[in-house]
N, C-alpha and C positions, 0 to 999 in steps of 0.2 A: 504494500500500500504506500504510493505515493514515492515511489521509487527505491521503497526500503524491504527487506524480504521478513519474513517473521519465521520461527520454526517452534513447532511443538512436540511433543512426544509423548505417543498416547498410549497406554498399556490397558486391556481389556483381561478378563478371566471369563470365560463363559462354560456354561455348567453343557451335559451333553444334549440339551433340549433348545441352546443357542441361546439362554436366560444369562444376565450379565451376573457372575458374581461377586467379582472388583474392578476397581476403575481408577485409575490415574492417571492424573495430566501435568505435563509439565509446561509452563514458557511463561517468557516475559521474564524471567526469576523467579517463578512463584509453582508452587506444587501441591495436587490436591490430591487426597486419596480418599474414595469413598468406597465402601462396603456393604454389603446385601446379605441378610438375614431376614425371609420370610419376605414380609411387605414392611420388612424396614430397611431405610436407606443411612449411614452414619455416614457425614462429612468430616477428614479432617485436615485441615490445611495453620500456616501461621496462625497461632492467636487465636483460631476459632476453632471449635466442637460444636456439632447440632445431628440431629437426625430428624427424620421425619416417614410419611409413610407412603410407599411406591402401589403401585398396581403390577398385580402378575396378569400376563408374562413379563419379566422387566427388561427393561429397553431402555438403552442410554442415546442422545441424540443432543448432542452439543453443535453450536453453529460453528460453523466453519472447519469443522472436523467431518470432511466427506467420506470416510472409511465408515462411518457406523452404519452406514445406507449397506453393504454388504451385509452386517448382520441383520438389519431388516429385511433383505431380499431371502437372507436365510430362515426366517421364523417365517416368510409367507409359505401360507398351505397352496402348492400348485394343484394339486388334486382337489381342491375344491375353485380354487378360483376368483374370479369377481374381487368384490370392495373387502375389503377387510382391516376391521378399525385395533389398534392399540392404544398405550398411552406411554411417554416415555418422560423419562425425567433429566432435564437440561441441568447436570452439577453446576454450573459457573452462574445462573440466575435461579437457583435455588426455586426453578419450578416446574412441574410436570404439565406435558402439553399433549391433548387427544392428536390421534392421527390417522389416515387409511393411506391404504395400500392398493391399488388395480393394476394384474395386469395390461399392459394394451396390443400385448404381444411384437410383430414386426416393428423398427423405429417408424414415425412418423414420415412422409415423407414432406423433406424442407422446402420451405420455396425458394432457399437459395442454392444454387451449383456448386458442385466441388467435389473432392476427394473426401471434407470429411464427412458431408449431406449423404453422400453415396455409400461410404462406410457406416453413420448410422442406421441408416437403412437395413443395413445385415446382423444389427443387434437386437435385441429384445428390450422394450421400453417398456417402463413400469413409471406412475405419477401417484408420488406420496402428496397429499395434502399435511400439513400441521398448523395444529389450532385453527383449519376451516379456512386461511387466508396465506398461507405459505405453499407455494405449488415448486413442487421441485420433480423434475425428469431424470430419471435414473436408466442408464443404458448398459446392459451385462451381455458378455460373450455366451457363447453355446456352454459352458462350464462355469457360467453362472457367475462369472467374477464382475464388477463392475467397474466400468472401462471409462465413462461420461458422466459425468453431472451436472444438471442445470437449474437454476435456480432465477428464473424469470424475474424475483421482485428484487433482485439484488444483481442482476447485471452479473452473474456470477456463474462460472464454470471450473470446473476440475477436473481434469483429465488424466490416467491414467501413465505415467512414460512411457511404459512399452508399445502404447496406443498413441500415442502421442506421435513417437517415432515410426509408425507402420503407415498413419494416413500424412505423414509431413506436415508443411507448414500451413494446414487449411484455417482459414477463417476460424474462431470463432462463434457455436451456433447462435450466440446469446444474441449478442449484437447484433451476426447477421439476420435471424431473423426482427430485430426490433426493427432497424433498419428496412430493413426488406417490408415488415407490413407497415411501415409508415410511407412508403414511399409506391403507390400504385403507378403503373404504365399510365400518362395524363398525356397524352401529344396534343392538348390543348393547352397549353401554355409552357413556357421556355425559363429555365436559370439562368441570371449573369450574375458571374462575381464583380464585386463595387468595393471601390474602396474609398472611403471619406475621412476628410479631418476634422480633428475636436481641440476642444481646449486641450493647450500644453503639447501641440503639433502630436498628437496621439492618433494615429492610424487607423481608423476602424473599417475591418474587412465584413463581407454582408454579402449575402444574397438578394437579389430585383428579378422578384418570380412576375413573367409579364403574360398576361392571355394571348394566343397565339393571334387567333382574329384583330385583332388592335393594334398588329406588329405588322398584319398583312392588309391591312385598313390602312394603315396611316393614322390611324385616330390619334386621340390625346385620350388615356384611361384615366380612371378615377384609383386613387390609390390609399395604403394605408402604412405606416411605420407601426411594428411588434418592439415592443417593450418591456424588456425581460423583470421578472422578479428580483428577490433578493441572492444574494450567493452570484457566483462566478459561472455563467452560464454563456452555452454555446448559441447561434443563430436558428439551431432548432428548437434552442427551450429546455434543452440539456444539463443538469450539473454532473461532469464526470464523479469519480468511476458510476455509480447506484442509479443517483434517477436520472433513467431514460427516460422521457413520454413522449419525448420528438411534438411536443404540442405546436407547437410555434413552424415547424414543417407541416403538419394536420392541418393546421389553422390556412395557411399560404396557398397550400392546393386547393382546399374549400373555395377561398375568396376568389383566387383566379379563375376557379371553373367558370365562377360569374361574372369575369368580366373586369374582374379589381384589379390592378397591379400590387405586390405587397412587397415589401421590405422588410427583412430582419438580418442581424448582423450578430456576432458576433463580440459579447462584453469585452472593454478595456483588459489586456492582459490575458488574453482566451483565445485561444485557436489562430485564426489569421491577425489577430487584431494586438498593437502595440502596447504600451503602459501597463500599468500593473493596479489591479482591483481591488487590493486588501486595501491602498494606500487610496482608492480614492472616494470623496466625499460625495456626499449626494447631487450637491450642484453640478461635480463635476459630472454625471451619469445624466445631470439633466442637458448639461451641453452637449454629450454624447446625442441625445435624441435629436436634438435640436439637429445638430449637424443633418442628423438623415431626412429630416424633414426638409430642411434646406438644398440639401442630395436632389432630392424629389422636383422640387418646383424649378427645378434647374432643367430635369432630366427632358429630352424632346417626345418622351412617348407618354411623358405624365402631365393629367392638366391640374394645372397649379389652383386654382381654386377649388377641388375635389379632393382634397385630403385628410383622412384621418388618423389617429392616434388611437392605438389599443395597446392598453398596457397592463400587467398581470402584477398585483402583491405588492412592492416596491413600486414597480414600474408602473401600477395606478395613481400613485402621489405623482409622478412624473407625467405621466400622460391628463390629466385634469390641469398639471401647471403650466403647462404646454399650451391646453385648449383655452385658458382664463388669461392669459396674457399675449395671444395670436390670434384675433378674430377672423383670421381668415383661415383657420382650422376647419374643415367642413362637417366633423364628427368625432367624437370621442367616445372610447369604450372603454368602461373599468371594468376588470374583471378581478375579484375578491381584494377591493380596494377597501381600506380601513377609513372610519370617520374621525379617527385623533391618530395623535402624532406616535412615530414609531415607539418611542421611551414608552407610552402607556399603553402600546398594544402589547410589546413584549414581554410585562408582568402578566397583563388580563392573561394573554394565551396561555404561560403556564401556570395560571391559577386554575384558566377551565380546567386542562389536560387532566391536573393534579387529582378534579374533583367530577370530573365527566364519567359517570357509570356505564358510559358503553365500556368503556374503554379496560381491559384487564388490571389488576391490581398493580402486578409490576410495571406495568406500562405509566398508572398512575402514581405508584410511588417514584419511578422514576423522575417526571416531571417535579413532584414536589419536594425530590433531591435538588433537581436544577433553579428551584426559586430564592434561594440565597444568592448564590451568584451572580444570577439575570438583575438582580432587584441593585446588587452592588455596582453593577456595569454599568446600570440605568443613573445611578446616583453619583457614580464616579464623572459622567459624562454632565449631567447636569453641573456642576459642582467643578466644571471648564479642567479638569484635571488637564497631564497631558500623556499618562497613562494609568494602566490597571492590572490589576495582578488578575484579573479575567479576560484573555484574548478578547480581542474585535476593534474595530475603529471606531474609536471616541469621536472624531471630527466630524463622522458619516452621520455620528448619531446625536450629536451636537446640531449637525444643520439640518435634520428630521423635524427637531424641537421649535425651529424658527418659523416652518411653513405650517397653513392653515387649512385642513384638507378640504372642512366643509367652505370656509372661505372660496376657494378655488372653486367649486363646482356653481358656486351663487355667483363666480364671477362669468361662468362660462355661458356662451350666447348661444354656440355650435350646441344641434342635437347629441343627446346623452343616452348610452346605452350603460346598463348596471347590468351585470350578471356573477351570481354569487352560489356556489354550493351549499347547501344547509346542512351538511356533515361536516363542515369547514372546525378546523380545530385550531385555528391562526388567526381567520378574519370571522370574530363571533357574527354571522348571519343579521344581527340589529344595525350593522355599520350598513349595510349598501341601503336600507330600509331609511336613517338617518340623511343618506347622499342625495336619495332620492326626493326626499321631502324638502330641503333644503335645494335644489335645483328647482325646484317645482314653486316653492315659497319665492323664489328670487324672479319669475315669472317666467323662465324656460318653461315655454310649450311643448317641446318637444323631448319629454325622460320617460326612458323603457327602463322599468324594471322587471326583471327573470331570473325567478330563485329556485337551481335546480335540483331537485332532490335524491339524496342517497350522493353527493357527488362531493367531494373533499378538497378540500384551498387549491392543490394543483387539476381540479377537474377533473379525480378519476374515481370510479365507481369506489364507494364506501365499505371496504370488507368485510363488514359483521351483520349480520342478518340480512342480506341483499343479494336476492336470485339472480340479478344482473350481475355479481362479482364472478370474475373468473380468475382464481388462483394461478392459474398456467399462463396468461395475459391480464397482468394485476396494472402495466403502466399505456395502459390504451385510455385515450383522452373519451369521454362522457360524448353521446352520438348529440347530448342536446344542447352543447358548449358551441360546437360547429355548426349547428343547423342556425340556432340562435344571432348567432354573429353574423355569420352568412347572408341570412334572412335579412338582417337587422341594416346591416353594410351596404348590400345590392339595392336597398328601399331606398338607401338615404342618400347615398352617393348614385 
């Protein structure tokens, strides 16, 4: 991770029934050993002793330790078949998580090409779910050993070496296929790469997806600049390594089918693009837009008074200040856009987290681990420090504090689109409700609000009691995010 290797070292005992009877793990400097007696489980590592109580058949299944998928595959009954559920206990978060097990017999076959699509092909795939929202694909040779592993909601694979070295240097399936189903055959509309400049002669590289009719016209199209959230993201909407959702790609082909030209680019310090993002403040992200906005009314296939701003999370504070200070903006869209400044959303979110009953216990004690810290960060930055013993940029979060979100949308003349998930665990669902009333009270005749449901801050189907979730495809963007915008864009512009 992050260009540095980790190594662990795992020692299992298992009884002749394939049931775990000890378990040790070593890395990082730390070492754990736990023991199995009946339905008890005893941990003991530095400084601590606990036990507690396991379910038989017992089954250990720690992340990122992809060998224990082999004793899974061994406790499955082939002779009967079909789903078959466990339950296994995760030593390093001290908790037990349900699971099944299905055959699907031959691999899948990929929608990408190669050596190694074509070698999975000749394996045997089996898709464990855990905890109902973890989908992982597990691929074993004729002797049952397993050779592949994939894990869809973490961008993550594990390969085998001897398999590794047999199909060469192929692709990755993970990626290729995220990649691959974000990106449909569309010979209605074309990529250029663009490159523009920003504050502090900072380069930014971008994509100018144009409809193809419009380029074979002559016309002048109606277009939009994508503006990225919080975190270090790519031009599709991307933060490496984990989340993938290519939203920002999804988003680009919609538009153009209809007619739009879109623009998205690449964050300061990300992929093609120059300067460095940890170091820069939020004005400076808002000159970033600006720049491509300016890109735009320059460009000869865009017509300049047909432009909007969509901006996601972060990049909705950005995109409302854009629209409330450029009345020749011809549309703005927030999408899970907050009504107060970053300092006071960053507590509220880990307060809900801490206290939201969907959400599993350790998930919520986790959060309410993280609310000393967050609240120090907040306070250090108010408090004009000029650092903190809590990582992040105080300046970014310093010039969060000066803008006025609702302000901005009362300032804005250009029609307003709101679109918000109501499983959102970042931007509590009352802020777009607040944005909207406040555009409306300022006499903007023209705000849409669309609050979608089951659908989560980055727009992707809500994992826990939701028929539309699919474990195996966890980072696919919400069909009513795209319709919605789409819809919304092609009206207005």
């Amino acid at each position: 991770m992050g260009g540095r290797a980790s190594r662990a070292r795992i020692e299992l005992a298992l009884s002749p029934q394939m049931e775990v009877e000890s378990y040790r793990l070593e890395a990082s400097g730390t070492c754990l050993n736990v023991t199995f007696e009946d339905d008890i489980a005893k941990f003991e590592a530095a400084g601590m002793s606990r036990q507690t109580k396991v379910c038989c058949p017992r089954v250990v299944l720690e992340n990122n330790v992809y060998i224990h998928y082999q004793i899974l595959l061994g406790m499955y009954d082939h002779s009967d078949k079909g789903i078959q559920s466990f339950t296994a206990v995760v030593p390093t978060a001290d908790a037990s998580v349900p699971l099944t097990i299905e055959l699907l017999g031959p691999g899948r076959p990929r929608r990408e090409a190669g050596a190694l699509a074509e070698s999975l092909a000749q394996l045997t795939e089996y898709k464990i779910v855990a905890a109902g929202v973890m989908g992982v694909s597990v691929f074993a040779d004729g002797a049952g050993r397993v050779m592949y592993v994939e894990v869809p909601g973490q961008n993550t694979t594990a390969v085998r070496e001897e398999y590794q070295k047999a199909v060469g240097s192929a692709k990755p399936a993970s990626s290729a296929r995220s990649a691959a189903s974000a990106t449909a055959a569309a010979p209605d509309y074309v990529d250029h790469d663009i490159t523009a400049v920003s504050i502090g002669d900072v380069r930014l590289a971008g994509t100018l997806t144009i409809p193809s009719a419009g380029l074979r016209q002559g016309r002048r199209l109606p277009s939009v600049v994508l503006i990225s959230g919080s975190g270090p993201q790519d031009r599709d909407g991307n933060t490496s390594p984990s989340c993938q959702t290519f939203m920002f790609r999804r988003i680009a082909e919609r538009l153009a089918s209809s007619g739009i030209a879109v623009l998205r680019y690449d964050d300061r310090g990300v992929g093609g693009s120059t300067g460095s993002f940890e170091s820069a403040g939020l004005f400076d992200l808002a000159g970033d837009a600006r720049a491509m906005v300016a890109f735009l009314k320059r460009h000869p296939n865009v017509d300049p008074a047909r432009i909007g701003v969509v901006g996601h999370s972060e990049g909705a504070y950005i995109a409302s200040m854009l629209a409330s200070e450029d009345p020749g903006i011809a549309a703005c869209v927030i999408m899970a856009g907050a009504s107060t400044t970053l300092d006071k959303v960053m507590i509220e979110q880990i307060e809900y987290q801490a206290a939201c009953d969907e959400l599993d216990e350790p998930t919520r004690q986790l959060a309410a681990g993280m609310l000393p810290a967050v609240k120090q960060f907040v306070q250090d930055a108010r408090d004009g420090k000029s650092s903190s013993a809590v990582p992040g940029n105080l300046q970014r979060l310093r010039e969060h504090t000066r803008i006025d979100p609702v302000g901005q949308v009362r300032a804005t003349v250009a029609p307003i689109l709101i679109v918000q998930g109501e499983k959102d665990l970042e931007v509590k669902p009352y802020h777009a409700r607040v944005l909207a009333e406040a555009a409306k009270g300022a006499g903007n005749r023209s705000v849409t609000l669309v609050c979608l449901p089951n659908a989560t801050h980055e727009f992707l189907q809500w994992p826990y009691g939701n028929p539309q979730f699919d474990p195996m495809d966890p980072m696919r963007t919400v069909e009513g995010l795209l319709a919605t915008v789409q819809g919304w864009l092609a009206s207005t512009l």
